[in-house]
TIVOTI-670904 format. One record per residue (C-alpha): x, z, y. Coordinates in nm, 2 decimals. Each point is the difference from the previous one (the first is absolute). Example, Ala and Ser with C-alpha at 12.3 -4.5 7.8 and 13.67 -1.06 7.14 Angstrom:
! residues 2
1.23/0.78/-0.45
0.14/-0.07/0.34
END
This chain:
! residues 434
-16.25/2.93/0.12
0.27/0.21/-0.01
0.29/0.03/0.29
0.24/-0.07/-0.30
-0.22/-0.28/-0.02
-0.02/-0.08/0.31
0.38/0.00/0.03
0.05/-0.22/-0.27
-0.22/-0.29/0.16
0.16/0.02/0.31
0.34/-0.05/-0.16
-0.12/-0.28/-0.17
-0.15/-0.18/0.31
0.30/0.08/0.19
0.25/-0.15/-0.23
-0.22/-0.32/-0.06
0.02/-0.03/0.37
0.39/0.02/0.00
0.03/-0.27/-0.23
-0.27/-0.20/0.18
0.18/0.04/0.28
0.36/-0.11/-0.10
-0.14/-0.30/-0.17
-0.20/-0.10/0.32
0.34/-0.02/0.14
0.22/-0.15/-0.19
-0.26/-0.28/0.01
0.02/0.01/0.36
0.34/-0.03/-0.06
0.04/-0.28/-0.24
-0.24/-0.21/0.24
0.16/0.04/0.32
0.13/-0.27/0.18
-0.15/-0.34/0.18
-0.37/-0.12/-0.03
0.15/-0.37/-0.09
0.18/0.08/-0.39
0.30/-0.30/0.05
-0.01/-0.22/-0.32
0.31/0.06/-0.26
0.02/0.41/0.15
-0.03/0.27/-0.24
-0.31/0.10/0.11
-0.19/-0.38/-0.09
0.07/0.04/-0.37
-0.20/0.15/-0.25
0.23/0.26/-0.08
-0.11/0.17/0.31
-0.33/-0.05/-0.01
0.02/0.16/-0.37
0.18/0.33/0.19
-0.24/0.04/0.21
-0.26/0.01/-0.25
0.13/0.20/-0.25
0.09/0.22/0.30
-0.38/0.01/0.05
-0.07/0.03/-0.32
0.22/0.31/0.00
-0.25/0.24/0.24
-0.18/0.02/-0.27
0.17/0.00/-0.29
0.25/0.28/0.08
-0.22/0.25/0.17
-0.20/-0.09/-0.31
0.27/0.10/-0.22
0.08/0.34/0.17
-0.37/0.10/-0.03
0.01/-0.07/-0.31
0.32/0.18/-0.06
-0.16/0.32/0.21
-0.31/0.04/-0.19
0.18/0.00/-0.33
0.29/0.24/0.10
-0.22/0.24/0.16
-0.34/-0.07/-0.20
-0.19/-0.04/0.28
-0.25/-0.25/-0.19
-0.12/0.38/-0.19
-0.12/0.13/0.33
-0.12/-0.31/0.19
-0.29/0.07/0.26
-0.32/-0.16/0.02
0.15/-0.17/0.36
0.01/-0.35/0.06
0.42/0.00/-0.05
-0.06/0.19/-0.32
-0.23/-0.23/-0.13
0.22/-0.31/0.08
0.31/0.14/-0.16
-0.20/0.11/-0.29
-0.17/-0.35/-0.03
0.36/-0.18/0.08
0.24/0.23/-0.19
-0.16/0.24/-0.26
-0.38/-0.25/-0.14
-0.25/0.20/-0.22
-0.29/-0.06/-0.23
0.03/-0.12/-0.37
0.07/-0.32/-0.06
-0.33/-0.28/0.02
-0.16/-0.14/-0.27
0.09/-0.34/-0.08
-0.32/-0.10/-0.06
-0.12/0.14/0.29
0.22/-0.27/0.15
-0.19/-0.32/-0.12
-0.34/0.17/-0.09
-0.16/-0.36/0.04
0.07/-0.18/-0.35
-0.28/-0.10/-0.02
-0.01/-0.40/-0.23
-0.01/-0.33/0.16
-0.15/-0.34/-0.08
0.20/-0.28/-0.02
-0.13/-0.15/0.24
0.04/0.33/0.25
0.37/0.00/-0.15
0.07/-0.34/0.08
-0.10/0.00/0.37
0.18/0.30/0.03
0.34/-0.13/-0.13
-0.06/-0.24/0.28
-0.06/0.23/0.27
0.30/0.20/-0.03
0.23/-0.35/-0.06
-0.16/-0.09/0.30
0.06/0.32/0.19
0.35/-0.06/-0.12
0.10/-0.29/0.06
-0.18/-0.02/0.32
0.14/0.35/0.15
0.36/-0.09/-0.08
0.02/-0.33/0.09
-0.13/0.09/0.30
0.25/0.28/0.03
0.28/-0.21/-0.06
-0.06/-0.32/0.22
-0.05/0.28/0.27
0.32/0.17/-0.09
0.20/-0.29/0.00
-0.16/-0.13/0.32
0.04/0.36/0.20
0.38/-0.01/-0.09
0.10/-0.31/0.04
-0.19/-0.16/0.23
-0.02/0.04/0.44
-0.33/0.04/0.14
-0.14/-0.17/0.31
-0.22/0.12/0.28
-0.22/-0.17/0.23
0.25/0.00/0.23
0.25/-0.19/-0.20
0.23/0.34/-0.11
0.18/0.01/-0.32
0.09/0.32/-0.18
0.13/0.08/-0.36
-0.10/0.33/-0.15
0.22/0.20/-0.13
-0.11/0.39/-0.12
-0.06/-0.06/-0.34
-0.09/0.40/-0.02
-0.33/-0.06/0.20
-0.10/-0.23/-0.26
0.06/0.26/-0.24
-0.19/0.23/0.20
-0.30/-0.22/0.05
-0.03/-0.05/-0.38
0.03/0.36/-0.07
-0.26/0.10/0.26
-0.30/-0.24/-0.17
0.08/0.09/-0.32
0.00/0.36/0.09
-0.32/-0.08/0.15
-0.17/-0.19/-0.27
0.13/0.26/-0.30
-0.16/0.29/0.20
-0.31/-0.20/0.07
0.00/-0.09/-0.41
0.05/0.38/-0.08
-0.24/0.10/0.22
-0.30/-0.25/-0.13
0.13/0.06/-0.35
-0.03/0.27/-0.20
0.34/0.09/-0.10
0.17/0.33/-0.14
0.15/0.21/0.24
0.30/-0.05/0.12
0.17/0.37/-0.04
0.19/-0.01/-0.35
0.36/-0.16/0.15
0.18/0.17/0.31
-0.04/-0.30/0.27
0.40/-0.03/0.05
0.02/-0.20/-0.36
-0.11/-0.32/0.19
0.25/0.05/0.30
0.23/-0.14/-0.28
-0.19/-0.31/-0.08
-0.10/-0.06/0.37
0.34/0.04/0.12
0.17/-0.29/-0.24
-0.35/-0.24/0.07
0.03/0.05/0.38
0.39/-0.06/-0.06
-0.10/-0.33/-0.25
-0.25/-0.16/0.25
0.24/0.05/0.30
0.27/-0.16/-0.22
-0.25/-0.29/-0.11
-0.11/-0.09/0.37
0.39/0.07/0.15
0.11/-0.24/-0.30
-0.23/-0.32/0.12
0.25/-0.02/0.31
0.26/-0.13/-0.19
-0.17/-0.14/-0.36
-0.25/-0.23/0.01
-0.37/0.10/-0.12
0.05/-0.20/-0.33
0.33/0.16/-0.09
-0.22/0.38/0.03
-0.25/-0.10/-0.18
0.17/-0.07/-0.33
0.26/0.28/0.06
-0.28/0.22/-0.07
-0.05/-0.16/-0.31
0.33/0.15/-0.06
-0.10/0.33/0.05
-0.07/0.03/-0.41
0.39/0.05/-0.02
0.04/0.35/0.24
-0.32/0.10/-0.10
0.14/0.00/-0.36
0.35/0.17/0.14
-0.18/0.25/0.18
-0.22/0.06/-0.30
0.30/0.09/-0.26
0.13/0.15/0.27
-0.26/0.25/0.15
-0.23/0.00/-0.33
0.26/-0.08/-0.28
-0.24/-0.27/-0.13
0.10/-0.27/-0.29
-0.10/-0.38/0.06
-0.03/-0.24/-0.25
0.27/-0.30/-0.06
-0.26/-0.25/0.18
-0.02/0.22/0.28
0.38/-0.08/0.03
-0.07/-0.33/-0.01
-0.25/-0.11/0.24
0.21/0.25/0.25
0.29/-0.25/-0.03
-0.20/-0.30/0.02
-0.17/0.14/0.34
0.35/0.06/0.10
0.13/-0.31/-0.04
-0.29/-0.23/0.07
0.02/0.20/0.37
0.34/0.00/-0.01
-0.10/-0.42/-0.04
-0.24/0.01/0.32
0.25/0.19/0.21
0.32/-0.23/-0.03
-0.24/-0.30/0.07
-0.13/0.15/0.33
0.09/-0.27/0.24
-0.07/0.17/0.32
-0.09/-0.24/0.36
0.00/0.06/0.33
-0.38/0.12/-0.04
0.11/0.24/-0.26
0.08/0.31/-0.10
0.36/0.03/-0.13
0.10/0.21/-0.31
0.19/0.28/0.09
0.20/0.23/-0.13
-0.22/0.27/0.21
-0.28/-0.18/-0.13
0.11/0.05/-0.35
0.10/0.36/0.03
-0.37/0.04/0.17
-0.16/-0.17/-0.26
0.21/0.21/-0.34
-0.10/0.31/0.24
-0.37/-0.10/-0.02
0.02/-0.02/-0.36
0.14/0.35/-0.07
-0.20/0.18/0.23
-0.32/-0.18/-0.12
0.15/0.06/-0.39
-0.01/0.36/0.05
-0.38/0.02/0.18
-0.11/-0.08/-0.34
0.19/0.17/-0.23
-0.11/0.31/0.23
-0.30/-0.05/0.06
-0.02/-0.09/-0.40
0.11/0.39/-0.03
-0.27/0.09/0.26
-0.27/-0.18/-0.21
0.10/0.16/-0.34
0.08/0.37/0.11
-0.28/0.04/0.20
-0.28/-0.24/-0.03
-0.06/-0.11/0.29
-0.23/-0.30/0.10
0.16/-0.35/0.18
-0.17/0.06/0.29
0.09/0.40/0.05
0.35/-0.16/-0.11
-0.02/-0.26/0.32
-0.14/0.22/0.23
0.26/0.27/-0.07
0.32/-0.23/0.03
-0.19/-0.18/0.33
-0.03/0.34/0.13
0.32/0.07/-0.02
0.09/-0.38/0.11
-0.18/0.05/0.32
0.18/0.36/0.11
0.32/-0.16/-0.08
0.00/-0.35/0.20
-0.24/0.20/0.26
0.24/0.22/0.11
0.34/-0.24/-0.09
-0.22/-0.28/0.29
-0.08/0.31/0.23
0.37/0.09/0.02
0.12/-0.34/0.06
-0.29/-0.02/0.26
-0.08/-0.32/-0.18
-0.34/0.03/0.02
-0.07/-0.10/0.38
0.25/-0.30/-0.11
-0.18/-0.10/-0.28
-0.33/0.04/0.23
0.13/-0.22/0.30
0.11/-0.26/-0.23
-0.38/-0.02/-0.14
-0.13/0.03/0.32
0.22/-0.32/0.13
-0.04/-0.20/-0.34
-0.41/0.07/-0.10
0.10/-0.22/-0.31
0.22/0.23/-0.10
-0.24/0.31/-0.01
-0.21/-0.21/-0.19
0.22/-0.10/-0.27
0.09/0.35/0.00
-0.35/0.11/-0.05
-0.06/-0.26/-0.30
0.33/0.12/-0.20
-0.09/0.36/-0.01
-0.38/-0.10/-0.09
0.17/-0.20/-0.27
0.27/0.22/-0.10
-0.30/0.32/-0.04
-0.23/-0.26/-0.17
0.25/-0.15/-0.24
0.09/0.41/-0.06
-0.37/0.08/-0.10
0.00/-0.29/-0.27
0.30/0.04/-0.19
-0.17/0.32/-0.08
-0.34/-0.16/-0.07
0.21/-0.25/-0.20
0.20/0.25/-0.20
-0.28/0.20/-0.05
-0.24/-0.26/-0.17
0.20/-0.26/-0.19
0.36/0.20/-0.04
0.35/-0.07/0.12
0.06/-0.29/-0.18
-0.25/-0.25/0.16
0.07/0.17/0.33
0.35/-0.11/-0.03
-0.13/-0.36/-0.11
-0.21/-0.01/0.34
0.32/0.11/0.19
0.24/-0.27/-0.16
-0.23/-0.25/0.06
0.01/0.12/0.36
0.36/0.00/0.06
-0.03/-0.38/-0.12
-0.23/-0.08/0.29
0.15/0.22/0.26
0.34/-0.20/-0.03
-0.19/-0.36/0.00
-0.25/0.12/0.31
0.33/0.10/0.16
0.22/-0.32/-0.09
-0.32/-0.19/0.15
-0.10/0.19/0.29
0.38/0.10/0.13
0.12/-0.30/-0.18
0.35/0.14/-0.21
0.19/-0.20/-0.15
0.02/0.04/-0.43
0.24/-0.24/-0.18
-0.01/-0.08/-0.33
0.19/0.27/-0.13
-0.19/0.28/0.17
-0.34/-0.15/-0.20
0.18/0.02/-0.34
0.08/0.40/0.12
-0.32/0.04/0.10
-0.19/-0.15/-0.32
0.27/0.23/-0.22
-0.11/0.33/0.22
-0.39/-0.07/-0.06
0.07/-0.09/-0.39
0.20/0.29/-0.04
-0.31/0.14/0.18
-0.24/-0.08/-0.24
0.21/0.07/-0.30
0.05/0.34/0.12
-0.39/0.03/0.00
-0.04/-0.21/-0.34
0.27/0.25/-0.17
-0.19/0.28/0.15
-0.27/0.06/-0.20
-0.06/0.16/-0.34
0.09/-0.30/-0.29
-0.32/0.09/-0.18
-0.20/-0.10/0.30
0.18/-0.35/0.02
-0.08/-0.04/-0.36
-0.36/0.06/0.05
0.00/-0.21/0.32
0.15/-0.29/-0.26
-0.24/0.05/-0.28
-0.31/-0.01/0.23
0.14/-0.34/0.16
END
C-alpha cells in the first residue's frame, strides 16, 4: 500500500469520525433535559421522537454519502487495497462479478404431486396466517396495552424503534442462516448501498406503523393498508412511469371510500384508541414509505437479479446499522433493557413478534416463489379480514354498521382487483372447464 494510499484512508476515517462525532452531539443535544418527559411537552410527541431518529439515521447516511462522493471524485475504487476498509468500501460502494443466473436462483423445479402440492399450499397459509396474526395481536398488545409485575407495577411501552430493531435483527438472522444452508448465487453483482434505499423507507414505514397504533385503533391500520394499492400506484407512475388499467382506477376508489366508510364510523371509548390527526398523518406516512420499498426493491429485482432472500438480508442489514446506531445514540438501549428486565412479559412478547415477523418474512417468499403473487395476495387479504375480527374480539373495538359496509366494499374491491388481474383467456378456460 502506497503512502498516497495510505493518506487517502486516513482522510477518509478521519472525516467519518467528524461527522460521527457532530451527530453524536446534536443527539446529545436534542435529548437533554429531565429523566420524567412531562405529558403535552414537545419532547412527548412523536415529532421528536421522529428527530431523533432520523438524526440517527443520519450517522450513517451522510458519512455514507461523502464516501461515496470521495471514491468517485478521486477514483479511489481503481486502486483499492486488499485491506479490510478497502474491501468494505469496495463491497458497500463499487460490487463486482457478472450478474447471476436466474436459474441458478431456483435450481430446484423439480414437479410435484397433487397431493405434495396440496399440503404445501397449506403449509405456507398456515405459516401465514399463523405468523402474522401472531405479529399483530402482539403488536397491538405491546402498544396499547400496560404490563404488570409481580409486584403490582404498571408501565406502558413506548420506543416503537426497538421493535423495529428486534424484527430486523431475527430476520437478519434467519436470511443469513437461509443463505448460508442454501445454495444461492453470490452476492457480488450490486454495490451494497442500493438497499440503504429500501431499508431506509421500511425502517421509516415500520416505525410509522407501530407510532401510528397510539392514536388509531388496530382495526383502523389494518384496512388502511389495504389502501396502500392507491400510493403504490402513484409512486409507480411516478418513479416507473407505469400505465394501469381503468379497473385499477376503480377498485382504488372503492378501497378509498369503503375506508374512508370505516374511519368516520370509529366510535372511539374510554378503552380506546382515538383517531388522530397524528395518527392519520402516521398512518398516510406508512403508506408512502412502504409504497416506495417495493417499487425499489421491484427495480432491484429486475436490474440485478437478485434472490428474496439476498433481497431481505441486504435491506435487514442495512435496517439493523441504522436503528442500531439511531437506539445507541439515544442510549435507548439500557431503557429498553430495564423495562424488560421489570416487565418479563414484555421481553417475551418481544421475543414472539420478531420470531413472527422473521418467520412470516421467510414465507411470503416461499409463497411467492411456488404459487405466484396472486394467491399470495389472496392469503394476505384473507388475513387482514381475521386480524381486524381477532382484534375487535380480543381488545373488543367498537365497528358500527357503517364501518362493516366500508369494510365489505374494501375486501370486494379486493377481490375484484385480483379477479380483473389475470389474463381473460385464463378466465375463459377456468369457465369452459366448469
Amino acid at each position: 500500500m502506497t503512502a498516497h494510499h495510505s493518506g487517502q484512508q486516513i482522510a477518509i476515517c478521519l472525516f467519518v469520525a467528524v461527522t460521527v462525532f457532530a451527530l453524536y452531539s446534536l443527539t446529545s443535544l436534542l435529548s437533554s433535559g429531565p429523566d420524567e418527559i412531562e405529558e403535552g411537552s414537545f419532547r412527548s410527541t412523536w415529532i421528536h421522537r421522529l428527530v431523533l431518529n432520523l438524526v440517527g439515521y443520519s450517522t450513517i447516511l451522510i458519512p455514507g454519502y461523502l464516501v461515496f462522493r470521495y471514491v468517485k471524485l478521486t477514483d479511489y475504487s481503481d486502486r483499492l487495497g486488499g485491506g479490510f476498509l478497502g474491501k468494505i468500501i469496495h463491497a458497500c460502494l463499487v460490487g463486482k462479478g457478472e450478474l447471476p443466473d436466474v436459474n441458478e436462483v431456483n435450481s430446484d423445479n423439480s414437479s410435484r404431486t397433487l397431493r405434495q402440492d396440496a399440503l404445501l399450499l397449506s403449509f405456507c397459509f398456515i405459516g401465514l396466517q399463523g405468523s402474522y396474526l401472531t405479529w399483530g395481536i402482539l403488536q397491538e398488545k405491546i402498544m396499547t396495552q400496560k404490563y404488570q409485575n409481580s409486584l403490582g407495577q404498571e408501565g406502558s411501552f413506548k420506543d416503537s424503534q426497538f421493535l423495529v430493531f428486534a424484527g430486523k435483527l431475527l430476520a437478519f438472522i434467519l436470511s443469513g442462516t437461509y443463505l448460508i444452508l442454501k445454495r444461492q448465487p453470490r452476492h457480488t453483482s450490486m454495490p451494497l448501498y442500493k438497499y440503504a434505499y429500501c431499508s431506509f423507507s421500511n425502517i421509516m414505514s415500520s416505525w410509522c406503523q407501530y407510532e401510528a397504533l397510539k392514536y388509531i385503533s388496530f382495526p383502523s391500520q389494518v384496512l388502511a393498508k389495504a389502501c396502500k394499492i392507491i400510493p403504490v400506484m402513484m409512486m409507480g407512475k411516478l418513479v416507473s412511469k407505469h400505465k394501469y388499467e381503468y379497473y385499477e382506477y376503480v377498485t382504488a376508489a372503492l378501497i378509498s371510500i369503503g375506508m374512508t366508510f370505516f374511519m368516520l364510523s370509529s366510535a372511539p371509548s374510554e378503552d380506546n384508541t382515538v383517531t388522530t390527526l397524528s395518527g392519520i398523518v402516521l398512518l398516510i406516512s406508512y403508506l408512502t414509505f412502504d409504497s416506495f420499498t417495493s417499487n425499489w426493491q421491484g427495480y432491484l429485482f429486475s436490474q440485478y437479479k437478485v434472490s428474496p432472500v439476498q433481497m431481505m438480508w441486504g435491506v435487514n442489514l442495512f435496517s439493523l446499522l441504522f436503528t442500531s446506531v439511531s437506539l445507541f445514540q439515544q442510549g435507548a438501549f439500557s431503557v429498553c433493557i430495564g423495562f424488560m428486565n421489570k416487565f418479563p412479559k414484555f421481553g417475551l412478547d418481544v421475543l414472539l413478534l420478531a420470531i413472527s415477523s422473521g418467520a412470516g418474512q421467510l414465507f411470503i417468499f416461499s409463497t411467492i416463489s411456488f404459487y405466484g403473487p396472486v394467491v399470495f395476495v389472496i392469503i394476505m387479504t384473507i388475513r387482514q379480514g381475521l386480524a381486524i375480527l381477532l382484534s375487535c374480539l380480543i381488545y373488543q373495538h367498537t365497528v358500527t354498521l357503517i364501518g362493516i359496509i366500508g369494510i365489505i366494499m374494501v375486501f370486494t374491491a379486493i377481490f375484484l382487483r385480483i379477479y380483473c388481474s389475470q389474463p381473460s383467456d385464463g378466465r375463459n378456460v377456468r369457465k369452459k372447464e366448469l
